[in-house]
HTML snippet that shows the backbone in 3Dmol.js (N, CA, C, O; Angstrom):
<script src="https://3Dmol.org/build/3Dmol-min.js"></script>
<div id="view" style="width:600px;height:400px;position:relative"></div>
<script>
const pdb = `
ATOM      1  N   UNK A   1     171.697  20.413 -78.463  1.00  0.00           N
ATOM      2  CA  UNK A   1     170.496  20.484 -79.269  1.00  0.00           C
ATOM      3  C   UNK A   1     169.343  19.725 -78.607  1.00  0.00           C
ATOM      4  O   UNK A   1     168.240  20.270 -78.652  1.00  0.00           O
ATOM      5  N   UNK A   2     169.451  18.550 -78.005  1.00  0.00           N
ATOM      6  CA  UNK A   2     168.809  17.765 -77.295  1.00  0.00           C
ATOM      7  C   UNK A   2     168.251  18.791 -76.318  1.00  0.00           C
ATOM      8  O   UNK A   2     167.021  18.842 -76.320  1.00  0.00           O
ATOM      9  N   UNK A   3     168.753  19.458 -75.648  1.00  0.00           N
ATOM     10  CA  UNK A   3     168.443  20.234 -74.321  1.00  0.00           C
ATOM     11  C   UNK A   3     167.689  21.149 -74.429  1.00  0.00           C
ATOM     12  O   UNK A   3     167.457  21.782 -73.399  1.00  0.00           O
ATOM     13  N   UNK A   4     167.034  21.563 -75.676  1.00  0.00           N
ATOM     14  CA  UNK A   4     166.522  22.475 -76.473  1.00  0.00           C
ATOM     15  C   UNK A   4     165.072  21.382 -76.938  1.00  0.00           C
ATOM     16  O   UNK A   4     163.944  21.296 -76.452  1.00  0.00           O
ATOM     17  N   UNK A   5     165.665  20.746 -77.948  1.00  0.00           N
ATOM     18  CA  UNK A   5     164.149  19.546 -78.034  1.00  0.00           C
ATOM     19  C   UNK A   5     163.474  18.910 -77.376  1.00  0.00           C
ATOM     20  O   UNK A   5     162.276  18.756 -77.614  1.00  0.00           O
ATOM     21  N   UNK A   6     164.151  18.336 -76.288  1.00  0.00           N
ATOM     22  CA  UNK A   6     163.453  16.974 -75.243  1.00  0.00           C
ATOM     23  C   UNK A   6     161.894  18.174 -74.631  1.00  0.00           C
ATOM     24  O   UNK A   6     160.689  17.947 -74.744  1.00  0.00           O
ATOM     25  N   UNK A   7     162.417  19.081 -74.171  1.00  0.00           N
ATOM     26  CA  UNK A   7     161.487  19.746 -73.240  1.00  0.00           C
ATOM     27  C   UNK A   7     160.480  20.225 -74.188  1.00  0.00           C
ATOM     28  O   UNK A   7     159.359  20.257 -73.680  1.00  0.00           O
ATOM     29  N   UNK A   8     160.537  20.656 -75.560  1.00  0.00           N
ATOM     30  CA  UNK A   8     159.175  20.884 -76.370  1.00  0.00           C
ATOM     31  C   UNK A   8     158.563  19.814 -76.918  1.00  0.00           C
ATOM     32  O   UNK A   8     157.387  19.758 -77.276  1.00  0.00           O
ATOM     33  N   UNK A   9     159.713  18.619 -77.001  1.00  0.00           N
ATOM     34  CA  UNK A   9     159.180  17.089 -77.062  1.00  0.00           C
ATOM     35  C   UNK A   9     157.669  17.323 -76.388  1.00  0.00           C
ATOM     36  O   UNK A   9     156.518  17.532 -76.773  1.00  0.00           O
ATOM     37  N   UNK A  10     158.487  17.136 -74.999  1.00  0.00           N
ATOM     38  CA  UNK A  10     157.525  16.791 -73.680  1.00  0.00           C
ATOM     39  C   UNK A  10     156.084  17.486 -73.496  1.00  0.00           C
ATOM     40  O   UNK A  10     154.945  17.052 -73.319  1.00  0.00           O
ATOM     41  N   UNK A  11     156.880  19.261 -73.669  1.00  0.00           N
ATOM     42  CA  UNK A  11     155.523  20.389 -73.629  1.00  0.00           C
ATOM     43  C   UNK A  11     154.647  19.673 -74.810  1.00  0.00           C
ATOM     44  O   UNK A  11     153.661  19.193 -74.250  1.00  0.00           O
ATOM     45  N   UNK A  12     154.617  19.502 -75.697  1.00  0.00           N
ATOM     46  CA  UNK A  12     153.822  18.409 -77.275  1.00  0.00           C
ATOM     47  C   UNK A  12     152.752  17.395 -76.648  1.00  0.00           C
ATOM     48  O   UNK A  12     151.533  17.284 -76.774  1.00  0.00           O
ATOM     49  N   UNK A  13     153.928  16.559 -75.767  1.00  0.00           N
ATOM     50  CA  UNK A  13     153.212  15.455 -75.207  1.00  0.00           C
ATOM     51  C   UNK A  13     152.023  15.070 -74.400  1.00  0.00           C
ATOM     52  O   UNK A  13     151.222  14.140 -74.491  1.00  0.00           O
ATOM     53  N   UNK A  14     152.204  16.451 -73.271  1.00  0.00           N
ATOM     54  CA  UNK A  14     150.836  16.838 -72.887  1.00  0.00           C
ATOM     55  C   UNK A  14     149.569  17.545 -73.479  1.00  0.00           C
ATOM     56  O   UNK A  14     148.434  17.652 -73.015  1.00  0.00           O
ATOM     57  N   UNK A  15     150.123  17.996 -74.653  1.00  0.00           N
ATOM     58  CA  UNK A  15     148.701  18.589 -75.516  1.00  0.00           C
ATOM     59  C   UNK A  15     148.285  17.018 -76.086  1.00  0.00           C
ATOM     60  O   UNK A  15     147.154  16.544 -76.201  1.00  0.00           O
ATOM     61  N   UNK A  16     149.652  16.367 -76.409  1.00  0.00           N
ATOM     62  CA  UNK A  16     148.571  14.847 -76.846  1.00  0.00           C
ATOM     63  C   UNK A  16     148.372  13.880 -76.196  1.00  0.00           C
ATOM     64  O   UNK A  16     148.141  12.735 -76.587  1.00  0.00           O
ATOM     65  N   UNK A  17     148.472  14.402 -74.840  1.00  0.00           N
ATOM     66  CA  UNK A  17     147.225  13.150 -74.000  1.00  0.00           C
ATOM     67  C   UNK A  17     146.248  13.990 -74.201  1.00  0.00           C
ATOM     68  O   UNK A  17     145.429  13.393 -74.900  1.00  0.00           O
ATOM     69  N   UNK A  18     145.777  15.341 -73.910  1.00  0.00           N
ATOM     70  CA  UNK A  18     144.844  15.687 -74.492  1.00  0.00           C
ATOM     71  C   UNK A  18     143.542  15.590 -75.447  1.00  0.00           C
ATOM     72  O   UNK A  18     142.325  15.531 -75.276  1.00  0.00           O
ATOM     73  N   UNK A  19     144.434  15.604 -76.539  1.00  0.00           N
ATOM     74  CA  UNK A  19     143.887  15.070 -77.595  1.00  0.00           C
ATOM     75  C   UNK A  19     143.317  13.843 -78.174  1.00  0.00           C
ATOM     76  O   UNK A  19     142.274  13.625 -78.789  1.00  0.00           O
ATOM     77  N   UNK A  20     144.806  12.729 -77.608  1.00  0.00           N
ATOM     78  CA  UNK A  20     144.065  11.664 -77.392  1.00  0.00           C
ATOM     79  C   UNK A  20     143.292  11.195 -76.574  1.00  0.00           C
ATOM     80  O   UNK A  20     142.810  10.080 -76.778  1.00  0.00           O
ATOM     81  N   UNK A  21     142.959  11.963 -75.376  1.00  0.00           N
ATOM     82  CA  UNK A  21     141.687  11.576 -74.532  1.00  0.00           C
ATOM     83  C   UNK A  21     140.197  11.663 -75.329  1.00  0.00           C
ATOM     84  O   UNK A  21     139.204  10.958 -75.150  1.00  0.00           O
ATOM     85  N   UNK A  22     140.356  12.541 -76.072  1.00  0.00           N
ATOM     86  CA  UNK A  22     139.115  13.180 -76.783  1.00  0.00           C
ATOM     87  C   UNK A  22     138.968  12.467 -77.924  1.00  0.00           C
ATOM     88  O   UNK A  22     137.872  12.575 -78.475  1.00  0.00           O
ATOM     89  N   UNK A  23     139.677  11.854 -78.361  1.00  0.00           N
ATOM     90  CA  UNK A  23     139.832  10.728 -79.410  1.00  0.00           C
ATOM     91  C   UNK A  23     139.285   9.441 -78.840  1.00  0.00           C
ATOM     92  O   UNK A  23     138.471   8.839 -79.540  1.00  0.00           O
ATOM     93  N   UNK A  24     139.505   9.105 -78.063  1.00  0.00           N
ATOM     94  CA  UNK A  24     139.242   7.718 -77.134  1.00  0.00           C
ATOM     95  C   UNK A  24     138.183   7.983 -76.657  1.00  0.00           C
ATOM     96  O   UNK A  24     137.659   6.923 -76.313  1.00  0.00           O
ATOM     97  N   UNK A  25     137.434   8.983 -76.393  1.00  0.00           N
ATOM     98  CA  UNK A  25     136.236   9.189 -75.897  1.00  0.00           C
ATOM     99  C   UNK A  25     135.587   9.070 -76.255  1.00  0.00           C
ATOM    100  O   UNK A  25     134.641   8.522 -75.690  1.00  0.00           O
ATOM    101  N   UNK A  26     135.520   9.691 -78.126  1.00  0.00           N
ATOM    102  CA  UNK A  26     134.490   9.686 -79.048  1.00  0.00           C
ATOM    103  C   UNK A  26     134.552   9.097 -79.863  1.00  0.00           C
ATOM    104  O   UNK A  26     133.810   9.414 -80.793  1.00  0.00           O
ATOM    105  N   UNK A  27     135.472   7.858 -80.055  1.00  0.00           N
ATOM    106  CA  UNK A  27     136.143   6.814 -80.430  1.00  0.00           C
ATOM    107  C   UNK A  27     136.292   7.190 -81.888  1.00  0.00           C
ATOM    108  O   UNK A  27     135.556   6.716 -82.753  1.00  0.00           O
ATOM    109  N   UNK A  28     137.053   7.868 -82.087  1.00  0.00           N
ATOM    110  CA  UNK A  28     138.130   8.400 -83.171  1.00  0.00           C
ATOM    111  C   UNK A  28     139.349   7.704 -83.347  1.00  0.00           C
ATOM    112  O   UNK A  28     140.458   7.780 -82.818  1.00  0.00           O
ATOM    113  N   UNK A  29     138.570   6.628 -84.712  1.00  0.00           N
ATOM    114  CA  UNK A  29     140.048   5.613 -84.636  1.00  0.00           C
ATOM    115  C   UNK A  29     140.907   6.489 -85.247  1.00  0.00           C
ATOM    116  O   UNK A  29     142.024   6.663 -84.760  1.00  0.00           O
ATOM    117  N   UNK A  30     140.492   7.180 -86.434  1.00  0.00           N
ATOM    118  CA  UNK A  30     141.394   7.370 -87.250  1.00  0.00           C
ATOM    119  C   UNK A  30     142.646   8.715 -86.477  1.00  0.00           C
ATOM    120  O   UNK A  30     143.870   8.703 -86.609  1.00  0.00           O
ATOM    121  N   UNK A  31     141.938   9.581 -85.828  1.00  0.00           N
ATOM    122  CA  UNK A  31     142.880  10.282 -84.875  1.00  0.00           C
ATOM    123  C   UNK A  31     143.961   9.657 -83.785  1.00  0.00           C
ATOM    124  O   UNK A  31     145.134  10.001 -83.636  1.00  0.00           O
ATOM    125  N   UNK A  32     143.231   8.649 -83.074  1.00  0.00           N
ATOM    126  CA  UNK A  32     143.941   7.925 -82.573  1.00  0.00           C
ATOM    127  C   UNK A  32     145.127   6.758 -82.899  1.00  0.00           C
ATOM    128  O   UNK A  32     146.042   6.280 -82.228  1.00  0.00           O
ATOM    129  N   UNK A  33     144.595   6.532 -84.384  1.00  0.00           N
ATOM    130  CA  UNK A  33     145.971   5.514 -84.657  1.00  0.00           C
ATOM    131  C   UNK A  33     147.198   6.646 -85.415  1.00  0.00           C
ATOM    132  O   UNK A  33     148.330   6.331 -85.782  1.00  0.00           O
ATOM    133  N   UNK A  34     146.340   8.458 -85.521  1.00  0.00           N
ATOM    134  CA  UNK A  34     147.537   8.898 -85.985  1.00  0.00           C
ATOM    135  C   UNK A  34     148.716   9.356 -85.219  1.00  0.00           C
ATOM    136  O   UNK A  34     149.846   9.588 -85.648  1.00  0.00           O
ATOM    137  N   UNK A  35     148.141   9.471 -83.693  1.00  0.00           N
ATOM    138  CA  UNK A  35     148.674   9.698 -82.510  1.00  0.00           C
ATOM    139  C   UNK A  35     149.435   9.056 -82.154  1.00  0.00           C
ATOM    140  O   UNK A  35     150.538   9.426 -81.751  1.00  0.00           O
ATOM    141  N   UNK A  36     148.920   7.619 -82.232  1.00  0.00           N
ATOM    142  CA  UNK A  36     150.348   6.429 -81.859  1.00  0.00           C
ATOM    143  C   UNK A  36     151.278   6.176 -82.523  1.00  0.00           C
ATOM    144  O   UNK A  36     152.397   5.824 -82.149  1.00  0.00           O
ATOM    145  N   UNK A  37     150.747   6.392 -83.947  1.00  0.00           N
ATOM    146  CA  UNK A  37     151.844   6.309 -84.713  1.00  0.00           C
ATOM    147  C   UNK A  37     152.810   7.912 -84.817  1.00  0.00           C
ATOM    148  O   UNK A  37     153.774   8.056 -85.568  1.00  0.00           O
ATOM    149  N   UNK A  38     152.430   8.669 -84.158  1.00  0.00           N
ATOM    150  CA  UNK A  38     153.471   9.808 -83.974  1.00  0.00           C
ATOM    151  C   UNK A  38     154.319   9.698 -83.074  1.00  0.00           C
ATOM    152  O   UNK A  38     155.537   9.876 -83.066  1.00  0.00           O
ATOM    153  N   UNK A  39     153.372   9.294 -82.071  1.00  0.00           N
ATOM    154  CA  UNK A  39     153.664   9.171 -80.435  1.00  0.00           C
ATOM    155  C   UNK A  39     155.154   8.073 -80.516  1.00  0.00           C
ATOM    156  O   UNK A  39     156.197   8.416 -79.959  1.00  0.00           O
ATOM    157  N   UNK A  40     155.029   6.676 -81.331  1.00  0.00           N
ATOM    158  CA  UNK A  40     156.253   5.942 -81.376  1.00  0.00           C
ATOM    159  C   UNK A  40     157.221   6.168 -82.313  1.00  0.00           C
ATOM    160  O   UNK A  40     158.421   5.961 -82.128  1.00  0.00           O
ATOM    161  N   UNK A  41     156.803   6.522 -83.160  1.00  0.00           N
ATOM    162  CA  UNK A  41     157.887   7.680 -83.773  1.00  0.00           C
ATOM    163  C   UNK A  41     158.718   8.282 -83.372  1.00  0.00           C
ATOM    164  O   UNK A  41     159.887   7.924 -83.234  1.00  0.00           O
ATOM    165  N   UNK A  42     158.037   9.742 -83.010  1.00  0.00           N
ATOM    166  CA  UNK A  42     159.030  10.381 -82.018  1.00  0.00           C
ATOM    167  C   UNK A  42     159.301  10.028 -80.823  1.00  0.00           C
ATOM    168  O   UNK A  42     160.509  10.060 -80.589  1.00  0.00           O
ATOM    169  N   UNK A  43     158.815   9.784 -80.185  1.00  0.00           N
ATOM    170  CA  UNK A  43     159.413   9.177 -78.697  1.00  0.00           C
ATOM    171  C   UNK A  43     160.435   7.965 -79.191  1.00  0.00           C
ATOM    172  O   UNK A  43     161.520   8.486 -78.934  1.00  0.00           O
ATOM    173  N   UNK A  44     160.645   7.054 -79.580  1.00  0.00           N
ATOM    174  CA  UNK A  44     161.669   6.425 -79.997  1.00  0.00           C
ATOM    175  C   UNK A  44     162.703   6.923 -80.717  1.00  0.00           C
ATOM    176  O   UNK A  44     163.543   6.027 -80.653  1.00  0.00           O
ATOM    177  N   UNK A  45     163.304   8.104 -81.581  1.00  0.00           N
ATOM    178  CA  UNK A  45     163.868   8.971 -81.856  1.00  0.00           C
ATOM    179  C   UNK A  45     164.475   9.212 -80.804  1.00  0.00           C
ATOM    180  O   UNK A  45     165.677   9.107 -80.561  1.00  0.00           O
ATOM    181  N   UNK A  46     163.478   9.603 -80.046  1.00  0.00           N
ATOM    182  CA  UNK A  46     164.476  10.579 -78.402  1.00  0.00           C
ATOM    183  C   UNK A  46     165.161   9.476 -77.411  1.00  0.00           C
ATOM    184  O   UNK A  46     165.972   9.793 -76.541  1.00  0.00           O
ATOM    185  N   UNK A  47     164.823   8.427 -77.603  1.00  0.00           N
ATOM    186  CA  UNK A  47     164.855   7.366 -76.505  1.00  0.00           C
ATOM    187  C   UNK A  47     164.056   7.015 -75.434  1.00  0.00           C
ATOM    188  O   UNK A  47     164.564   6.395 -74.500  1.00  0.00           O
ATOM    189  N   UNK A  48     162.728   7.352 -75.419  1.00  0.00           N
ATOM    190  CA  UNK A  48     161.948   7.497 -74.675  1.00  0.00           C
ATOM    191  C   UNK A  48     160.895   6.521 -75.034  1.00  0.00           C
ATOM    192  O   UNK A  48     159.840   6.774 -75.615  1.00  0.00           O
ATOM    193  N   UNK A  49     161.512   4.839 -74.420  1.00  0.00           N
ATOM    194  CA  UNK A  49     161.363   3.480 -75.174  1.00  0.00           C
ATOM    195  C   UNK A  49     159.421   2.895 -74.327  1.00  0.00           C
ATOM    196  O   UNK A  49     158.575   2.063 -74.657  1.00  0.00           O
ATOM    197  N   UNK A  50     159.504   3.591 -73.551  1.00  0.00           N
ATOM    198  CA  UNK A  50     158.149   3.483 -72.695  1.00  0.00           C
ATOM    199  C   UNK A  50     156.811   4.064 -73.124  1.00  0.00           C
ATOM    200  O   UNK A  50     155.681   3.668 -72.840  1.00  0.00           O
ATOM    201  N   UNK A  51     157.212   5.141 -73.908  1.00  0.00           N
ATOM    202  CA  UNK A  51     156.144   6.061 -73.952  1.00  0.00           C
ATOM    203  C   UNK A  51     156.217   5.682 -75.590  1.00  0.00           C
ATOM    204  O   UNK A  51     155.160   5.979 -76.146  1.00  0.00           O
ATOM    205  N   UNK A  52     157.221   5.095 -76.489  1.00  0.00           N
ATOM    206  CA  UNK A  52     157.383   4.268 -77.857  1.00  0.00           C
ATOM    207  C   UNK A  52     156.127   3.166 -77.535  1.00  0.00           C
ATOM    208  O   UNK A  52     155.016   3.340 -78.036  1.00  0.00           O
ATOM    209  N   UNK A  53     156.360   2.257 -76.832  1.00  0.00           N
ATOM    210  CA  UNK A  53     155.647   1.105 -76.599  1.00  0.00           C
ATOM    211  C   UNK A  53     154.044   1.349 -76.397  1.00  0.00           C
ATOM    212  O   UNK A  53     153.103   0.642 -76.757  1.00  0.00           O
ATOM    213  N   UNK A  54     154.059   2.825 -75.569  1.00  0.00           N
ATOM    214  CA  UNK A  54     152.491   3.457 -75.653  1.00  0.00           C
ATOM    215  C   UNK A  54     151.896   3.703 -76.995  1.00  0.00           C
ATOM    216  O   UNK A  54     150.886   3.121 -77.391  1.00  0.00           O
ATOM    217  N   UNK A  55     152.423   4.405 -77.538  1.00  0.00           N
ATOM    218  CA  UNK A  55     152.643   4.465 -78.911  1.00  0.00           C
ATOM    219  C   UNK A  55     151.813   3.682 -79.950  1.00  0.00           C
ATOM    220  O   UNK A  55     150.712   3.787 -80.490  1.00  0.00           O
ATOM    221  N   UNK A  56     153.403   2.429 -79.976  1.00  0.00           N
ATOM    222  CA  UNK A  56     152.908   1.145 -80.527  1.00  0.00           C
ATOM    223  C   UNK A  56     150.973   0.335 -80.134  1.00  0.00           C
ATOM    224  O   UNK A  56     150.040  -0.129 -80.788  1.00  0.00           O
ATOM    225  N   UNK A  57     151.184   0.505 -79.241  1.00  0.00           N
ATOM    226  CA  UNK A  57     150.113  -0.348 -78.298  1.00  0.00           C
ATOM    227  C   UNK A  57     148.393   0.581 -79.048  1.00  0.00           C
ATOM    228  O   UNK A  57     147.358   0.077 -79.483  1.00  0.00           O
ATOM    229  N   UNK A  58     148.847   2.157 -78.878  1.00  0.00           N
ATOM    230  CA  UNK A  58     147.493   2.823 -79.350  1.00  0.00           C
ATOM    231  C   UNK A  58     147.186   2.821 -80.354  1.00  0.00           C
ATOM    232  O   UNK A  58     145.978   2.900 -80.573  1.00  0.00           O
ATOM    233  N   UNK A  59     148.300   2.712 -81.677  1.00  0.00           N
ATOM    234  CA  UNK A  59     148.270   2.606 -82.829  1.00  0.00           C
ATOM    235  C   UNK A  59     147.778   1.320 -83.189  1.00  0.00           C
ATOM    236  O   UNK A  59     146.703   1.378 -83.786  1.00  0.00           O
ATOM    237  N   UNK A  60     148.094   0.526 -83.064  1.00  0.00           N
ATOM    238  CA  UNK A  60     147.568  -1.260 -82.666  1.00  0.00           C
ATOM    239  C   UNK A  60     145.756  -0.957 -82.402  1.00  0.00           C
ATOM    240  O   UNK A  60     144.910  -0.786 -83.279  1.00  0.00           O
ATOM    241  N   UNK A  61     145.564  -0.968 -80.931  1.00  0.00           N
ATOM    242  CA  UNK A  61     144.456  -0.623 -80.893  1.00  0.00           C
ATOM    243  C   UNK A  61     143.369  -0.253 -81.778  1.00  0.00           C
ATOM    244  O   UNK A  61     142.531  -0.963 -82.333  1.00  0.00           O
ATOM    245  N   UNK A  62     143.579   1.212 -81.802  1.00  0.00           N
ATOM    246  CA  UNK A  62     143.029   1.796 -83.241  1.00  0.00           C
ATOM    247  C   UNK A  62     142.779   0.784 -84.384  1.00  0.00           C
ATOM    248  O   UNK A  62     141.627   0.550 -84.751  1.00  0.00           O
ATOM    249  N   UNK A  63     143.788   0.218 -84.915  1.00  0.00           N
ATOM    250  CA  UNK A  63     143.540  -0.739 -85.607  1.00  0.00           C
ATOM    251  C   UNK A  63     142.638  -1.717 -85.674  1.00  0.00           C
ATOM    252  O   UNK A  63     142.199  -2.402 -86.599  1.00  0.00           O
ATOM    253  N   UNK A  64     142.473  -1.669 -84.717  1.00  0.00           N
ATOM    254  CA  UNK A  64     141.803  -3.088 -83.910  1.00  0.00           C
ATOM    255  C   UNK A  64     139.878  -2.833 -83.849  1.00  0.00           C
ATOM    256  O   UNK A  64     138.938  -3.623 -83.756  1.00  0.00           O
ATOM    257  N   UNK A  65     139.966  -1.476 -83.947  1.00  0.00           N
ATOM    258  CA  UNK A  65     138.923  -1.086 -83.463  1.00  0.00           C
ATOM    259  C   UNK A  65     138.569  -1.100 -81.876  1.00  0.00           C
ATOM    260  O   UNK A  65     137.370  -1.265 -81.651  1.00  0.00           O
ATOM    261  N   UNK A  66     139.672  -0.909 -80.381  1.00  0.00           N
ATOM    262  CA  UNK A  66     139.496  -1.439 -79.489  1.00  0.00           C
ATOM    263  C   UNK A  66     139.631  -0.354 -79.080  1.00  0.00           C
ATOM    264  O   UNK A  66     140.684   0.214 -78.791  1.00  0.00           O
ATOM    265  N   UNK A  67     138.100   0.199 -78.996  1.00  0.00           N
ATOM    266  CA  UNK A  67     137.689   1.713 -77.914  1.00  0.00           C
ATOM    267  C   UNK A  67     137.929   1.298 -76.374  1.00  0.00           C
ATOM    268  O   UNK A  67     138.266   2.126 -75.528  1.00  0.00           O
ATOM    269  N   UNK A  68     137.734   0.010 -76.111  1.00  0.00           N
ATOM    270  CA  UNK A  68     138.026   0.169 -74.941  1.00  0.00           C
ATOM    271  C   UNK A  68     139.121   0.228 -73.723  1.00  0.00           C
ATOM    272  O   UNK A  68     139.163   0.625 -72.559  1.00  0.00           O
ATOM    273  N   UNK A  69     140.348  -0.669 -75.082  1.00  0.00           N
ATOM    274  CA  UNK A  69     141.855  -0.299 -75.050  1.00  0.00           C
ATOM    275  C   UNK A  69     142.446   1.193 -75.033  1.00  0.00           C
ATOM    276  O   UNK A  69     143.439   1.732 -74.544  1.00  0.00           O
ATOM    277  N   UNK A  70     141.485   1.546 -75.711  1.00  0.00           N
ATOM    278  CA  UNK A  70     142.042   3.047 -76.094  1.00  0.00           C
ATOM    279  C   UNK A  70     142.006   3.945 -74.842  1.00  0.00           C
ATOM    280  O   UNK A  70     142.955   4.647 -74.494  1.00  0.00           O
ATOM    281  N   UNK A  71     140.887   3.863 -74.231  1.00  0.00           N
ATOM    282  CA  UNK A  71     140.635   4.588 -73.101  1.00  0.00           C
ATOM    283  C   UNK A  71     141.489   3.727 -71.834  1.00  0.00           C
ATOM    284  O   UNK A  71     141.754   4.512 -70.924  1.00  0.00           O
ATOM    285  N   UNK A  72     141.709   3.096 -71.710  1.00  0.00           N
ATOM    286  CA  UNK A  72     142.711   2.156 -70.833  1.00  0.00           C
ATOM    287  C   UNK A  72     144.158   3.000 -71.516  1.00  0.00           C
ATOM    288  O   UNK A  72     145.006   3.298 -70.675  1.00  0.00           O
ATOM    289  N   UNK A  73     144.424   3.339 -72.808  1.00  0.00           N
ATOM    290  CA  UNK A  73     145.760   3.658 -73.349  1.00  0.00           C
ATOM    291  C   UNK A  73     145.750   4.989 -73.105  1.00  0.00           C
ATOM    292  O   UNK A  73     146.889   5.390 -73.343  1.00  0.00           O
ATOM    293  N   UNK A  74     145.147   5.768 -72.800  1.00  0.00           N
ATOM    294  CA  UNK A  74     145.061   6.838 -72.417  1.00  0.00           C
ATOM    295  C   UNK A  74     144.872   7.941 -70.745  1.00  0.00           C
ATOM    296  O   UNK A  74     145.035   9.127 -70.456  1.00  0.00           O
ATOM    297  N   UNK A  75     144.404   6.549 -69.947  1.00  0.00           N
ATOM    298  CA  UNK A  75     144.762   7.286 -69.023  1.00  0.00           C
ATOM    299  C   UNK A  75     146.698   6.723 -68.421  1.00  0.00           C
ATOM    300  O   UNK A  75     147.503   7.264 -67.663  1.00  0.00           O
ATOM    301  N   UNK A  76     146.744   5.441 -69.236  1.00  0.00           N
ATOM    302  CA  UNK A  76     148.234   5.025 -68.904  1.00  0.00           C
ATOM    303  C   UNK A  76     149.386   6.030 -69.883  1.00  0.00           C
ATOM    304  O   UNK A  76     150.577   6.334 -69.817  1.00  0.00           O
ATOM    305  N   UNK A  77     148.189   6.313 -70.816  1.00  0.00           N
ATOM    306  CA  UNK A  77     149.677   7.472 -71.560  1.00  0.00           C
ATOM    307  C   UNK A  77     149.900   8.753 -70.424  1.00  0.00           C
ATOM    308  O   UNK A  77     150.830   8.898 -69.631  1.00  0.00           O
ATOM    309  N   UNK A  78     148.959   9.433 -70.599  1.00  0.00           N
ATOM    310  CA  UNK A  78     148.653  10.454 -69.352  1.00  0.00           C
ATOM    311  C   UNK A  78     149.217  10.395 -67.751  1.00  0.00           C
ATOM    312  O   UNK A  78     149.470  11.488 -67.245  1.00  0.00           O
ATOM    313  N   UNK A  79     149.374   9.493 -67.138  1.00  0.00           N
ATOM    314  CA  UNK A  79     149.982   8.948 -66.142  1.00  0.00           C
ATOM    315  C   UNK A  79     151.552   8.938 -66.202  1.00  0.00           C
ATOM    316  O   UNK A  79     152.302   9.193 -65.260  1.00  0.00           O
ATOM    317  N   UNK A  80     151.993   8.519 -67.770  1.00  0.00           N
ATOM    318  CA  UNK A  80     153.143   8.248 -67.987  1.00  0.00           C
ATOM    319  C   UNK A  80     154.020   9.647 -68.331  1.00  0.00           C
ATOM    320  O   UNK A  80     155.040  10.105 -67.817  1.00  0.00           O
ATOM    321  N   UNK A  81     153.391   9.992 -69.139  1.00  0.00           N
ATOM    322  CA  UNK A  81     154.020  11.588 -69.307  1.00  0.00           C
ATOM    323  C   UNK A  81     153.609  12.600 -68.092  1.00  0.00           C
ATOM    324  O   UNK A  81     154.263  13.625 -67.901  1.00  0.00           O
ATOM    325  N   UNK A  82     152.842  12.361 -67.539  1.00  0.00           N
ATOM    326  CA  UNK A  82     153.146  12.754 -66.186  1.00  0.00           C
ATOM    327  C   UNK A  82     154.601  13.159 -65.235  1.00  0.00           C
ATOM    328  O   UNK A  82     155.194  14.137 -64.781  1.00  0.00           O
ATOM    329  N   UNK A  83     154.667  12.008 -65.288  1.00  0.00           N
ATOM    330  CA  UNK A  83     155.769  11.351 -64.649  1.00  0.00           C
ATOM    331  C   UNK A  83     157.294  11.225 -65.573  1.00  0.00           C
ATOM    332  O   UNK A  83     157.991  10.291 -65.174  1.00  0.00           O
ATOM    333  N   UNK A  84     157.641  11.691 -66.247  1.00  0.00           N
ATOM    334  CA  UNK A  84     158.390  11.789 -67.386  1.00  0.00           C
ATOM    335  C   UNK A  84     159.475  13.256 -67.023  1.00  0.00           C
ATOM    336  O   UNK A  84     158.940  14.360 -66.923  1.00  0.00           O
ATOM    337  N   UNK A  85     160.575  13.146 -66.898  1.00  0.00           N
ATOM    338  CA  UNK A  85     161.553  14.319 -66.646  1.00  0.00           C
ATOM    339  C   UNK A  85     162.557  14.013 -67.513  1.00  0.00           C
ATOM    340  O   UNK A  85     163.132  12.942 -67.317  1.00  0.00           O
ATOM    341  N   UNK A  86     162.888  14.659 -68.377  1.00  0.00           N
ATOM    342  CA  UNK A  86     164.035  14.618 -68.837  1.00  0.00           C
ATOM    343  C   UNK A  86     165.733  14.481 -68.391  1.00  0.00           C
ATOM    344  O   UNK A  86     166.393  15.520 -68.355  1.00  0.00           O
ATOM    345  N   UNK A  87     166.124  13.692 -68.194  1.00  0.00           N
ATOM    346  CA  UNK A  87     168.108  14.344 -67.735  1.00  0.00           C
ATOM    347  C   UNK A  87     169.188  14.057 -68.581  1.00  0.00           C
ATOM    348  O   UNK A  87     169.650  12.986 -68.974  1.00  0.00           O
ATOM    349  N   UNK A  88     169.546  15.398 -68.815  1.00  0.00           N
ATOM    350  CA  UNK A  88     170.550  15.387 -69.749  1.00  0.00           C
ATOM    351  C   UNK A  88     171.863  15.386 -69.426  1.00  0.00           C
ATOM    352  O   UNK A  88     171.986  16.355 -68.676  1.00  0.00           O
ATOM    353  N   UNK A  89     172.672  14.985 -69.524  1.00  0.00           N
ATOM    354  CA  UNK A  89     173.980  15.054 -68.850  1.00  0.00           C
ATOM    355  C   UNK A  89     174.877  15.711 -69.775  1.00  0.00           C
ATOM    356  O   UNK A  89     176.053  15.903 -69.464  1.00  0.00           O
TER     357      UNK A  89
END
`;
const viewer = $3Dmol.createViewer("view");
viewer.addModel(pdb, "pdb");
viewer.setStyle({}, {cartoon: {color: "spectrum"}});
viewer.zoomTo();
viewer.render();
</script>
């Protein structure tokens, strides 16, 4: 079942760096803290404890009112799911 989810996980993940770029840009807290708080949600579900902590960190932010974190959290989310492969054994 995993082998089936992780990869539409992932395909998801890049529409929301997306999104959250455009959020961070136009400093959209309220989009952006809904993102992190999805983002660590599900990614912690899957085990995917790095891109959780991104998560945590944007949702925080947002909070914070810290546009300029945000855009710092966003090209490191983007970078990160980048780089992100699934292996299932």
């Amino acid at each position: 079942m995993l082998a089936e989810l992780v990869p539409k996980f992932l395909a998801r993940c890049r529409q929301t760096v997306e999104e959250f770029h455009g959020a961070a840009q136009s400093g959209d807290l309220t989009v952006a803290r809904r993102i992190g708080h999805s983002l660590f949600g599900t990614a912690s579900s899957f085990g995917f404890d790095e891109m959780a902590a991104i998560g945590r960190e944007i949702e925080q932010a947002a909070r914070d009112g810290d546009s300029a974190a945000l855009k710092g959290l966003a090209e490191r989310l983007e970078a990160h799911v980048a780089r992100v492969r699934p292996v299932l054994d």
